[in-house]
C-alpha positions as CSV (number, residue, x, y, z in Angstrom):
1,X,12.5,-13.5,-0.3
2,X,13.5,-14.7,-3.8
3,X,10.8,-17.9,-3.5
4,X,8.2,-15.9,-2.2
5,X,7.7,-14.8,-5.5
6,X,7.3,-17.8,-7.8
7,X,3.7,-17.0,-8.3
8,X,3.1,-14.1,-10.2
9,X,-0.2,-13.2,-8.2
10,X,1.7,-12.6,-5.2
11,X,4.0,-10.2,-6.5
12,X,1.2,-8.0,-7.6
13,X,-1.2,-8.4,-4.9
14,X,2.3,-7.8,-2.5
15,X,3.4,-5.0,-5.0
16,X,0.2,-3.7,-5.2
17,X,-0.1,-3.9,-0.7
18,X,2.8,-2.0,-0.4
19,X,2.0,0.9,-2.7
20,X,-0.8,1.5,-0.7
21,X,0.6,1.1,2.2
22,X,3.5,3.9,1.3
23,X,-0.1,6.1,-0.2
24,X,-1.4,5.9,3.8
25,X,1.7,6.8,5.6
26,X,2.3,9.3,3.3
27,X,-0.6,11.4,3.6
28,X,-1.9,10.1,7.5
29,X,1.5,12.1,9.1
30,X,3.1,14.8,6.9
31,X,3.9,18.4,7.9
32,X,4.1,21.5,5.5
33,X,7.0,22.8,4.8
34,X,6.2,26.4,3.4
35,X,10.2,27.3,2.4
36,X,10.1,24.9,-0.5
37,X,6.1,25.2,-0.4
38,X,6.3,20.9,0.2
39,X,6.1,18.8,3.2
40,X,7.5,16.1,5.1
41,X,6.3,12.9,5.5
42,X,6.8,9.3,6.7
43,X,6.4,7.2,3.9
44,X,9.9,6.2,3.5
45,X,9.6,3.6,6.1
46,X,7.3,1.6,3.9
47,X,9.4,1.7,1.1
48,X,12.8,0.8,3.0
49,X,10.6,-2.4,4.5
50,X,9.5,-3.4,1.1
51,X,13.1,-2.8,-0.6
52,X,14.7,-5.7,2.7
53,X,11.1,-8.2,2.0
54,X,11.0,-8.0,-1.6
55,X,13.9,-6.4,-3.3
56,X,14.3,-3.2,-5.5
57,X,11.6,-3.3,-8.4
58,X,8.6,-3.9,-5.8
59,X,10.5,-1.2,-3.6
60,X,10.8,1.2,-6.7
61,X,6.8,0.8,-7.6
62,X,5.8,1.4,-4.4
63,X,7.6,4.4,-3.6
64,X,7.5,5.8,-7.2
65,X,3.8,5.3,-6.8
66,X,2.7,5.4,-3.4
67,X,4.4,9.0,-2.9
68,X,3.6,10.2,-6.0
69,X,-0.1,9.7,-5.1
70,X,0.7,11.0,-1.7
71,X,1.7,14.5,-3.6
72,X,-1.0,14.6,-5.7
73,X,-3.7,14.2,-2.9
74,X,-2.2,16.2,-0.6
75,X,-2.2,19.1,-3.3
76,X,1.6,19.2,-4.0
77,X,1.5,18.2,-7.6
78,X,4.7,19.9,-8.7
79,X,7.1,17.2,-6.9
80,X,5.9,14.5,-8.3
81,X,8.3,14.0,-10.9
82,X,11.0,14.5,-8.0
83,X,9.3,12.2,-6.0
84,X,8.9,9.6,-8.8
85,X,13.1,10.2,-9.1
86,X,13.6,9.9,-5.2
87,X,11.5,7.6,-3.7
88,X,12.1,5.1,-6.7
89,X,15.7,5.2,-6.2
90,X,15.6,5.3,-3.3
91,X,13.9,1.8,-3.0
92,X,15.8,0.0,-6.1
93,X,18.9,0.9,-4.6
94,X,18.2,-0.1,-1.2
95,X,16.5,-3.3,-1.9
96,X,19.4,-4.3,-4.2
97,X,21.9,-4.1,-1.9
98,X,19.4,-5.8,1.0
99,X,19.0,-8.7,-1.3
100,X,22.4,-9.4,-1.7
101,X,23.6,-8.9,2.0
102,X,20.8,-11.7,2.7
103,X,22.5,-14.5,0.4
104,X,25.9,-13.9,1.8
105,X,27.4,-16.8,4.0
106,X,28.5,-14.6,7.0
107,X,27.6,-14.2,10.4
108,X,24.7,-12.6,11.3
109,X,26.0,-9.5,13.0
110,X,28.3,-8.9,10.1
111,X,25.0,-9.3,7.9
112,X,23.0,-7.0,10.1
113,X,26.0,-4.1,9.9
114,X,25.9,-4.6,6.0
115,X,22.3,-4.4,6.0
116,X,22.1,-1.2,7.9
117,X,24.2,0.3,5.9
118,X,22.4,-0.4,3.0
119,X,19.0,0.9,4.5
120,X,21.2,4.1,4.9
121,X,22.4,4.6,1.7
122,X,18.9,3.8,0.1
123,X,17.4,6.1,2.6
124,X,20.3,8.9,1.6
125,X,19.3,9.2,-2.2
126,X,16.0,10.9,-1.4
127,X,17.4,13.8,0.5
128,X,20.1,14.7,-2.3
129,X,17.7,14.5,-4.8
130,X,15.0,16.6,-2.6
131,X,18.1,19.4,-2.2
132,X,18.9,19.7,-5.5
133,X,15.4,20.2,-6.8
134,X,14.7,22.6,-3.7
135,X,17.9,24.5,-4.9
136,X,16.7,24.6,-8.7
137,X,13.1,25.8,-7.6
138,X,13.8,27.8,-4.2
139,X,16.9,29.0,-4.1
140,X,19.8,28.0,-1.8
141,X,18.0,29.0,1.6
142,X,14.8,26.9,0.7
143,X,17.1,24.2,-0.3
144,X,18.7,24.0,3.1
145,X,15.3,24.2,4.9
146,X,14.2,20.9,2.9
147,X,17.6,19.0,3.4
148,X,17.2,19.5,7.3
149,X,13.3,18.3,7.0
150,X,14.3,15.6,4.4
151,X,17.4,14.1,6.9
152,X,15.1,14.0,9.8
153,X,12.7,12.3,7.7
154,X,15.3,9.7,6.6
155,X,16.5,9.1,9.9
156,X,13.2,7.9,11.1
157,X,12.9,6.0,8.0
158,X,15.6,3.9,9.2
159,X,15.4,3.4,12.1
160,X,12.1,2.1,11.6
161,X,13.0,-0.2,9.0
162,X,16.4,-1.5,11.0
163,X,14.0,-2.0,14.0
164,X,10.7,-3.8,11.5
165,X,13.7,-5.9,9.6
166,X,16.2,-6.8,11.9
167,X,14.6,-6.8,15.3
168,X,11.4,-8.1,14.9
169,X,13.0,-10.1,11.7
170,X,10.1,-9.5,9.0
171,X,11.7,-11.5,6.3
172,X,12.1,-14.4,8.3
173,X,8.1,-14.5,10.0
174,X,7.1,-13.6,5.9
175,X,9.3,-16.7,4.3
176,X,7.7,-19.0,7.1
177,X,4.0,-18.4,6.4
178,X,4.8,-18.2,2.8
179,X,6.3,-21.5,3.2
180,X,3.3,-22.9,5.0
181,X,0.7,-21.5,2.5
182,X,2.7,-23.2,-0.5
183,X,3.4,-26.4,1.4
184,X,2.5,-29.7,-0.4
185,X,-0.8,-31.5,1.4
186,X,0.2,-34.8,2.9
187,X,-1.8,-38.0,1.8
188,X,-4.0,-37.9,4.8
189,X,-4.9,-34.3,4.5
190,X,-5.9,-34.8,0.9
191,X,-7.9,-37.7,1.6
192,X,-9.5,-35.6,4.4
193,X,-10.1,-32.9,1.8
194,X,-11.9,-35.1,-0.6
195,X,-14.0,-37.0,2.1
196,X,-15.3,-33.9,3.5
197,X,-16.0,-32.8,-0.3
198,X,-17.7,-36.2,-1.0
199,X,-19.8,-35.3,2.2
200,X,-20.7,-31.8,1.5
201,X,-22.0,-33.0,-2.5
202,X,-23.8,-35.8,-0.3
203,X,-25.5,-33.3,1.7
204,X,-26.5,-30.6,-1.1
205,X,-27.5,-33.4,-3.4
206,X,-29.9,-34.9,-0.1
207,X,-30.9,-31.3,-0.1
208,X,-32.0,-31.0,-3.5
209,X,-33.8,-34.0,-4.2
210,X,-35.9,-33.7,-1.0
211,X,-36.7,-30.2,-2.8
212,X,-37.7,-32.0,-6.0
213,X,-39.6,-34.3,-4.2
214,X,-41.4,-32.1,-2.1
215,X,-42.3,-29.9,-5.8
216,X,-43.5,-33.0,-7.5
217,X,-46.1,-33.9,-4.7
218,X,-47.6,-30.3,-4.4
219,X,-47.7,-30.7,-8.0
220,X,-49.4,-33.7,-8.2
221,X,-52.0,-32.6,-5.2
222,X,-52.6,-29.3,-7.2
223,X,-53.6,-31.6,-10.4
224,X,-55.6,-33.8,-8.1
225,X,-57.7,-30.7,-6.7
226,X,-58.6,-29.2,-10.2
227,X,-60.0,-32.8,-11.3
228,X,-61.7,-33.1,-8.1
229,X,-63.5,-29.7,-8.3
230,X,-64.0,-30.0,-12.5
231,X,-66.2,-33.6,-12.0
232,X,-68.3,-31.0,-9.0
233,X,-68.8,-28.9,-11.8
234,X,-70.2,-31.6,-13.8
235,X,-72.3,-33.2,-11.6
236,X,-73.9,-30.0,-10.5
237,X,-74.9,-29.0,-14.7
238,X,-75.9,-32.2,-15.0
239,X,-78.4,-31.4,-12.0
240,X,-79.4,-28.7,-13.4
241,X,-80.3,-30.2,-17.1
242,X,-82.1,-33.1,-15.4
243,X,-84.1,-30.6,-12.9
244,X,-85.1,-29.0,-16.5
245,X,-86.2,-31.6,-17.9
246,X,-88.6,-32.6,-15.6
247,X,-90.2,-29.3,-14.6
248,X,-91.0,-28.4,-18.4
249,X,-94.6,-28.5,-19.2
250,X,-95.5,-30.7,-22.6
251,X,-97.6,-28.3,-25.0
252,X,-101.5,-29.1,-25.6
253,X,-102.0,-31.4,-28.8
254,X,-104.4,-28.8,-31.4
255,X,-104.9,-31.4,-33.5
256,X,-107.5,-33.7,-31.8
């Protein structure tokens, strides 16, 4: 998946996806564990899927980040720092040794049996980690009681990440549609691009001048109305004065 991240808006919009994605299936199934006063959850999934599509650093953001958040919404803010430890090892470590089982020039089942078994050993850090920090803050019993939790939890981990990866092949349906998306236009298809362009400015610039046009005249018939009512005006005052004038009676001369 080394191409799919040429563009560097990819890798943070696919970064960023997968964080949140590791956020939701942390917190949408998780079940208390009151021993170790934690909880078990199914985020690791996500971050085993993003270690085989991407590699480790995405895989180490997303599940230093995504489960982190998970702790703090679910109200379990003193693992986070453990969390930050496990879950971001967890998907460096897998995701480097994913990446480099996916160059190697072997067959495919031999490549499938060395990617399993680098899901595994990703998906083993968090446990450990989990047990010793369980140990340091409960005691040996508690730590037990979180190891069993934190096993069943990586088991499911992987196999849904052996099934998401190598069954339904993720990284193969992902490099296809990237390649699509980042193909090179043919000559027709960019001469169809720009003639439908052409059209479309064609169009809005038909659009806009009819607009104009149709402003200008109501304009014009506006102006047209005023000097048509202002001459009424006229001709009625001058009515008026005339209807004055003649109706006015002339004064008696004293003088005679």
């Amino acid at each position: 998946m080394k191409n799919f991240f040429k563009s560097k808006t990819k890798y943070i919009v696919f970064t960023s996806l997968f964080t949140a994605l590791t956020l939701v299936a942390t917190i949408a199934i998780h079940m208390p564990i009151p021993a170790v006063n934690g909880y078990m959850n199914f985020g690791d999934a996500v971050i085993l899927v993003c270690a085989a599509l991407f590699g480790g650093i995405p895989a180490l953001i997303a599940g230093a980040i995504g489960a982190a958040l998970g702790d703090l919404i679910l109200g379990y803010p003193q693992w986070i720092p453990v969390t930050i430890v496990a879950k971001g090892l967890e998907g460096l470590i897998a995701g480097f040794f994913l990446q480099r089982v996916f160059k190697l020039k072997a067959s495919n089942s031999f490549k499938i049996l060395l990617g399993v078994t680098a899901i595994v050993v990703g998906a083993a850090i968090m446990p450990v980690v989990y047990f010793f920090a369980a140990w340091i803050t409960s005691g040996v019993g508690g730590a037990a009681v979180a190891l069993v939790s934190d096993l069943i939890q990586a088991a499911v981990a992987v196999a849904v990440a052996v099934v998401l990866v190598f069954v339904v092949d993720l990284p193969k349906i992902l490099t296809r549609i990237s390649s699509r998306i980042m193909a090179p236009r043919s000559p027709a298809q960019q001469q169809g691009a720009e003639g439908a362009n052409s059209e479309v400015k064609v169009e809005v610039n038909a659009d806009t001048g009819s607009e104009v046009n149709a402003d200008e005249n109501a304009a014009l018939a506006t102006d047209a109305a005023e000097v048509v009512e202002g001459a009424e005006d006229n001709a009625e005052i001058g009515d008026e004065v005339s209807t004055d004038t003649d109706t006015a009676e002339v004064p008696p001369d004293d003088s005679i």
